[in-house]
C-alpha positions as CSV (number, residue, x, y, z in Angstrom):
1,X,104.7,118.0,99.1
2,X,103.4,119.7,102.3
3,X,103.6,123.4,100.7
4,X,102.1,122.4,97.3
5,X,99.5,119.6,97.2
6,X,98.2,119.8,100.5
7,X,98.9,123.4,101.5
8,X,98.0,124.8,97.9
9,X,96.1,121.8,96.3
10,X,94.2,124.0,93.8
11,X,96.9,124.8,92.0
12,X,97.7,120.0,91.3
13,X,94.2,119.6,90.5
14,X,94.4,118.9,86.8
15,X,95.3,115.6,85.6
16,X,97.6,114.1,83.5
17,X,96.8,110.6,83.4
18,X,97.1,108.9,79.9
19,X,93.9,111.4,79.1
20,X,94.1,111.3,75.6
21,X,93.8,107.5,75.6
22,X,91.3,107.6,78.1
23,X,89.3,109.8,76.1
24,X,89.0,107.7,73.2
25,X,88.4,104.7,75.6
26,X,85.6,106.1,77.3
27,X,84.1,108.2,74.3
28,X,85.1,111.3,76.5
29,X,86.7,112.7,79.3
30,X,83.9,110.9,82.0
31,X,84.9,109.3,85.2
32,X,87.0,111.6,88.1
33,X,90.3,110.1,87.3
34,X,90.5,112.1,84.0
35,X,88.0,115.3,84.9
36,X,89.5,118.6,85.2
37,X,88.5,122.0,86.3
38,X,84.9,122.2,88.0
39,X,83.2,119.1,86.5
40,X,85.8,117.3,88.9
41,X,85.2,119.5,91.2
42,X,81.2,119.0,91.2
43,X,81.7,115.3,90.6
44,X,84.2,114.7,93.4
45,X,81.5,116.9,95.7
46,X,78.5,115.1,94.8
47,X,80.4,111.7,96.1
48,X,82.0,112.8,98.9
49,X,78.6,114.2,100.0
50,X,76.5,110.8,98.8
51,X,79.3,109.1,100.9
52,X,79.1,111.0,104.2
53,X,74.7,110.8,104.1
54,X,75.7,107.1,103.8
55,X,78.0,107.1,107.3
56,X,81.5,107.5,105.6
57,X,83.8,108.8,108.8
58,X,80.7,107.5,111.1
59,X,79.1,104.8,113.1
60,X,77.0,103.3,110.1
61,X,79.6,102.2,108.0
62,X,81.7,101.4,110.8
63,X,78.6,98.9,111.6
64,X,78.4,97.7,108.1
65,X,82.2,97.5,107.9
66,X,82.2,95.0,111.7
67,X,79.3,93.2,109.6
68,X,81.0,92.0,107.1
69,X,84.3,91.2,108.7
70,X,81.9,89.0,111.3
71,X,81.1,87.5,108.2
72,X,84.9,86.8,107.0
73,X,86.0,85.4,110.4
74,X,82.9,83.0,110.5
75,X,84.0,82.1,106.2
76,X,87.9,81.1,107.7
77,X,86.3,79.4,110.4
78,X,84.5,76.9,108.5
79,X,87.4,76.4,106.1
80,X,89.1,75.7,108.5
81,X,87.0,72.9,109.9
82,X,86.6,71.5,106.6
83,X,90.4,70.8,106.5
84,X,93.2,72.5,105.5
85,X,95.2,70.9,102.3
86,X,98.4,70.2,103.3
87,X,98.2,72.7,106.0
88,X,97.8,75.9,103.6
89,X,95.4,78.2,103.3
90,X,94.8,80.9,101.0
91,X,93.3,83.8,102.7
92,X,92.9,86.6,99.8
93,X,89.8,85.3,98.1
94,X,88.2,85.9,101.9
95,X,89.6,89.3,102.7
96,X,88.6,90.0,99.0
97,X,84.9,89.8,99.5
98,X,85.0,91.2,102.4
99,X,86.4,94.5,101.0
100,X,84.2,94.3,98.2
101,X,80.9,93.9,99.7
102,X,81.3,96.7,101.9
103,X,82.3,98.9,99.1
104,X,79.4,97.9,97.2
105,X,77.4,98.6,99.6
106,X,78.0,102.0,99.3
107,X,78.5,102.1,95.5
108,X,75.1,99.5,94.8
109,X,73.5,98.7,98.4
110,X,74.3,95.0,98.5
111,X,76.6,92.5,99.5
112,X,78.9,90.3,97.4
113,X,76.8,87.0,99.4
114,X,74.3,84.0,98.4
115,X,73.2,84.3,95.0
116,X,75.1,87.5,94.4
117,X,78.4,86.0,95.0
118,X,79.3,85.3,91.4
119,X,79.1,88.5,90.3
120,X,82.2,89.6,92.5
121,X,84.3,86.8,90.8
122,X,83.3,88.1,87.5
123,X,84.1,92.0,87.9
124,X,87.2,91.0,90.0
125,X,88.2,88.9,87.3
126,X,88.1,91.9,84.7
127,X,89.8,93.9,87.5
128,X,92.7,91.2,87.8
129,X,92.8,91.1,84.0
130,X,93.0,95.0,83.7
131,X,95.3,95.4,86.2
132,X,97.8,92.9,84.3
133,X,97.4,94.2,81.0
134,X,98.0,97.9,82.4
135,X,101.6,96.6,83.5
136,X,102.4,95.1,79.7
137,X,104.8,97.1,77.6
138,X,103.1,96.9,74.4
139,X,99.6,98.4,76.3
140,X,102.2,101.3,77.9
141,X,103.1,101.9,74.2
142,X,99.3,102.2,73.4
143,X,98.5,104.6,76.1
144,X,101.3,106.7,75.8
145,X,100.8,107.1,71.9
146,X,96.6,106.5,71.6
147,X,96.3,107.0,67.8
148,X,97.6,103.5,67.8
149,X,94.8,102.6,69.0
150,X,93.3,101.2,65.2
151,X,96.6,100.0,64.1
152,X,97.0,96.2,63.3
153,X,98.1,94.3,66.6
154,X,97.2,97.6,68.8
155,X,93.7,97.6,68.1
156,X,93.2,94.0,69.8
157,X,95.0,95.4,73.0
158,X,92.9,98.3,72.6
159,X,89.4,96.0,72.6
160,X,90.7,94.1,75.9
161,X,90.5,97.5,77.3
162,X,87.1,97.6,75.9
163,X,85.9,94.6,77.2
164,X,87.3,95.7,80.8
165,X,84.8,99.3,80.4
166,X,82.3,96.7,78.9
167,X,82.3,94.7,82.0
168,X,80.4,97.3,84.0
169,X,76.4,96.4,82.9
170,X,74.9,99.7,83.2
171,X,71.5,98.5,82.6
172,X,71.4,95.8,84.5
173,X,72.4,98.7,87.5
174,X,69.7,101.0,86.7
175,X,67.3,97.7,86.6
176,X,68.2,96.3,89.8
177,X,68.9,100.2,91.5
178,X,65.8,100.6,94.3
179,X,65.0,104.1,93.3
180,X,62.4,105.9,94.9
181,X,62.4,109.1,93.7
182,X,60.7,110.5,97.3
183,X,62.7,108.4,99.6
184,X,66.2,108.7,101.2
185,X,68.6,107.5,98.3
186,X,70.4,104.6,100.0
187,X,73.5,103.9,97.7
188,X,75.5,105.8,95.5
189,X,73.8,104.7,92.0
190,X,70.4,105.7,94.2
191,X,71.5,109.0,94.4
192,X,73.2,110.0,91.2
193,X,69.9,107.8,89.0
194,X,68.4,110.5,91.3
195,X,70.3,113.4,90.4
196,X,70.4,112.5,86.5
197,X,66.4,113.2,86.2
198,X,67.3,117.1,86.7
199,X,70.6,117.6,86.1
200,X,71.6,115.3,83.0
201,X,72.9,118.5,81.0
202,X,75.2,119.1,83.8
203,X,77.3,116.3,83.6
204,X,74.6,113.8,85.2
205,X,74.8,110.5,82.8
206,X,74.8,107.2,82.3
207,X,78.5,106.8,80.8
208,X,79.7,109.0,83.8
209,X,77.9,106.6,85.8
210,X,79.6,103.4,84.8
211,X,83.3,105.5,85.0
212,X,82.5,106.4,88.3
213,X,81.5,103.3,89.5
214,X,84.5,101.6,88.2
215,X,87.0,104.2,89.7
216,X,86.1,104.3,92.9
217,X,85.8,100.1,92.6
218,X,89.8,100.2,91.3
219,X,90.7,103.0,93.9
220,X,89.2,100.7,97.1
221,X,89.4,97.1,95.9
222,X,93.0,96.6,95.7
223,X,94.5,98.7,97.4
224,X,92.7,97.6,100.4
225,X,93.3,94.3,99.6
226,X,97.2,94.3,99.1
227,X,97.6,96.8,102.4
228,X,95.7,93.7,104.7
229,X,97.8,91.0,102.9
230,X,101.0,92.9,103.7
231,X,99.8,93.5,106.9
232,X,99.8,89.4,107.2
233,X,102.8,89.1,105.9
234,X,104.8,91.6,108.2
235,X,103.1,89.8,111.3
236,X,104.5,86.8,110.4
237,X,107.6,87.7,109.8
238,X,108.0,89.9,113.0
239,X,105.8,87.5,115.3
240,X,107.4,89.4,118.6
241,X,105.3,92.4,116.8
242,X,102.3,90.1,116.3
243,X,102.9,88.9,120.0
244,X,102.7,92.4,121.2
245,X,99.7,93.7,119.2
246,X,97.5,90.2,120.5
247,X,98.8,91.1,124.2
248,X,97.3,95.3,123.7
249,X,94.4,93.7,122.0
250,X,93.4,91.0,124.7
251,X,93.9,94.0,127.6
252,X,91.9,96.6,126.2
253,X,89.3,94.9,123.6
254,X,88.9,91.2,124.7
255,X,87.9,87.9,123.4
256,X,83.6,89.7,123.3
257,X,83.5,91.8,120.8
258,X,85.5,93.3,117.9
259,X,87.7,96.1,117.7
260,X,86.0,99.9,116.8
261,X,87.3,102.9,116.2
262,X,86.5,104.4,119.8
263,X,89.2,102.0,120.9
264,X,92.1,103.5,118.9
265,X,93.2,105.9,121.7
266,X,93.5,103.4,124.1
267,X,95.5,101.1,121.0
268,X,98.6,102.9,120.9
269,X,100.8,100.2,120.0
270,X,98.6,98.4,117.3
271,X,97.7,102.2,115.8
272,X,101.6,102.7,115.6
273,X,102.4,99.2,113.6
274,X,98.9,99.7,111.5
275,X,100.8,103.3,110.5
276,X,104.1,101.6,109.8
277,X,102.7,98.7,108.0
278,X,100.9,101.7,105.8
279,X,104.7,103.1,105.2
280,X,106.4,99.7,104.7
281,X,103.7,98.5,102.1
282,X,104.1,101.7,99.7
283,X,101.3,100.1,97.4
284,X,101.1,103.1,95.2
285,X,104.9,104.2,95.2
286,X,104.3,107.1,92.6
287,X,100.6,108.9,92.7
288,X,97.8,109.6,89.6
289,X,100.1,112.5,87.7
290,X,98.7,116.0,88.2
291,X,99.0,118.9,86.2
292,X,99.2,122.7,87.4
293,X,96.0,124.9,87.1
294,X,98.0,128.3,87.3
295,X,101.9,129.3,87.6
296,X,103.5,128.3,90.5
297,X,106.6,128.2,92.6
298,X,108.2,124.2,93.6
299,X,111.2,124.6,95.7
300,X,112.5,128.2,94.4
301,X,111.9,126.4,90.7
302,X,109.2,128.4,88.5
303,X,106.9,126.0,87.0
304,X,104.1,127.1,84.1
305,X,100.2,126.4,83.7
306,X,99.7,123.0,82.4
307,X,103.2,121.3,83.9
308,X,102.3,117.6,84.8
309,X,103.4,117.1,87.9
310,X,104.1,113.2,89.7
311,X,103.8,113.4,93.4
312,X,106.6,110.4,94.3
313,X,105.3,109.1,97.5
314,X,107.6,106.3,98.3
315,X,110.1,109.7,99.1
316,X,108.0,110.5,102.0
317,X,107.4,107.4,103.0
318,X,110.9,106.1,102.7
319,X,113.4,109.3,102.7
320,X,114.1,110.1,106.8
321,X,115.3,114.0,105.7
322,X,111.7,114.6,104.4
């Protein structure tokens, strides 16, 4: 995996993910799970850059990111004064909006709080209903073999997936975007509405918009969300871990303030169980298939232009000889 998608990554950056279904879905090939060639490339550039003006890798998200996880902790406090039932407690609908509101901060530049709250239940509703009608075999059927798609019986799985791209209210995002076309664009809807006033031929519109937008919300929502849960989990199942971890924690960070990312040299052993909680959890065992740009060479094996290609991360993660 080293010497192909990392050390020649060119070559895997195709896709190969249901794209013919996905086509007909979206009305196109729009959103960067399904983009080839260079409108991937322009579209994955224009993020990543949109994401770094906005303090992705710095000290502003880091601050917005402490923000909202002060917010959690002070959520689970007062449930917990309010009485546990039974002595349970369901922590996932916290950690939830936690992640969510700092990811729509960058996406839409506002948290999921107050008034705003219900419309993180309703799009992670859709989410939760995508996600489980993904897994069913009849909807594999469907996105394996598309032309189903108007068949009897197919065609209602087919409009739950509409109702899922539906779900994303485009106007009601370029209503409440704060665009200013002089100022600094301070979200990512900001910046593309921004970008889309000179550069719609290029690839700069609304449908590309909403794909993107609901991407990068599957990509970060649960995926984050399952990692921490598993992370709970392993702790208290291995509480001599947890012990240890509390004990590093209380000597270098204290009781004052919350942990940063300037402390992570100094965190050794909670770095090294965050890592192998990463490894244990394999949340996406097999990665987005890719397909090959040119002819190339995996393991002495000649493959040709076009080959879709599965990276199978669980054998990295798992496999001690690789």
């Amino acid at each position: 995996m080293m010497e192909t998608l990392v050390k020649d990554g060119d070559s895997y950056t195709d896709r190969d993910y249901y794209n013919e279904f996905l086509s007909i879905l979206r009305g196109g090939k729009y959103g960067i799970v399904i983009q080839e060639g260079d409108e991937w490339k322009e579209q994955r550039k224009f993020i990543m850059s949109v994401f770094n003006k906005l303090g992705v890798g710095k000290n502003l998200l880091e601050q917005r990111i402490l923000s909202e996880i002060s917010a959690m902790i002070s959520s689970i406090d007062k449930d917990i004064e309010a009485g546990l039932e039974h002595g349970k407690y369901d922590i996932k609908p916290r950690i939830e909006v936690c992640i969510a509101s700092t990811i729509n901060l960058l996406l839409l530049g506002y948290e999921f709080h107050g008034e705003r709250s219900h419309e993180f239940h309703e799009l992670n509703s859709l989410v939760i209903q995508y996600m489980t009608l993904v897994g069913q075999p009849d909807a594999q059927i469907l996105m394996f073999r598309p032309y189903l798609y108007n068949w009897p019986y197919f065609n209602k799985i087919f409009a739950k997936f509409q109702k899922f791209i539906g779900g994303m209210q485009i106007e009601e995002i370029q209503k409440d975007a704060n665009f200013n076309e002089y100022g600094e664009p301070t979200d990512y809807v900001t910046a593309f509405l921004r970008e889309m006033k000179t550069r719609e031929n290029e690839g700069y519109t609304m449908i590309e918009l909403r794909n993107n937008l609901l991407e990068v919300w599957n990509a970060g929502q649960d995926t984050t969300t399952v990692t921490l849960l598993w992370s709970i989990i392993y702790m208290i199942h291995h509480q001599d871990i947890q012990q240890k971890v509390q004990e590093e924690l209380d000597q270098v960070i204290g009781a004052d303030r919350l942990i940063t990312i300037e402390d992570k040299p100094y965190l050794p052993y909670t770095s090294a169980v965050t890592n192998e909680v990463q490894r244990c959890s394999n949340i996406l065992p097999q990665n987005l298939a890719r397909k090959t740009t040119r002819d190339v060479t995996i393991g002495g094996h000649q493959v040709k232009k076009g080959t879709a290609v599965m990276p199978m991360i669980s054998v990295v993660l798992y496999d001690e000889k690789v």
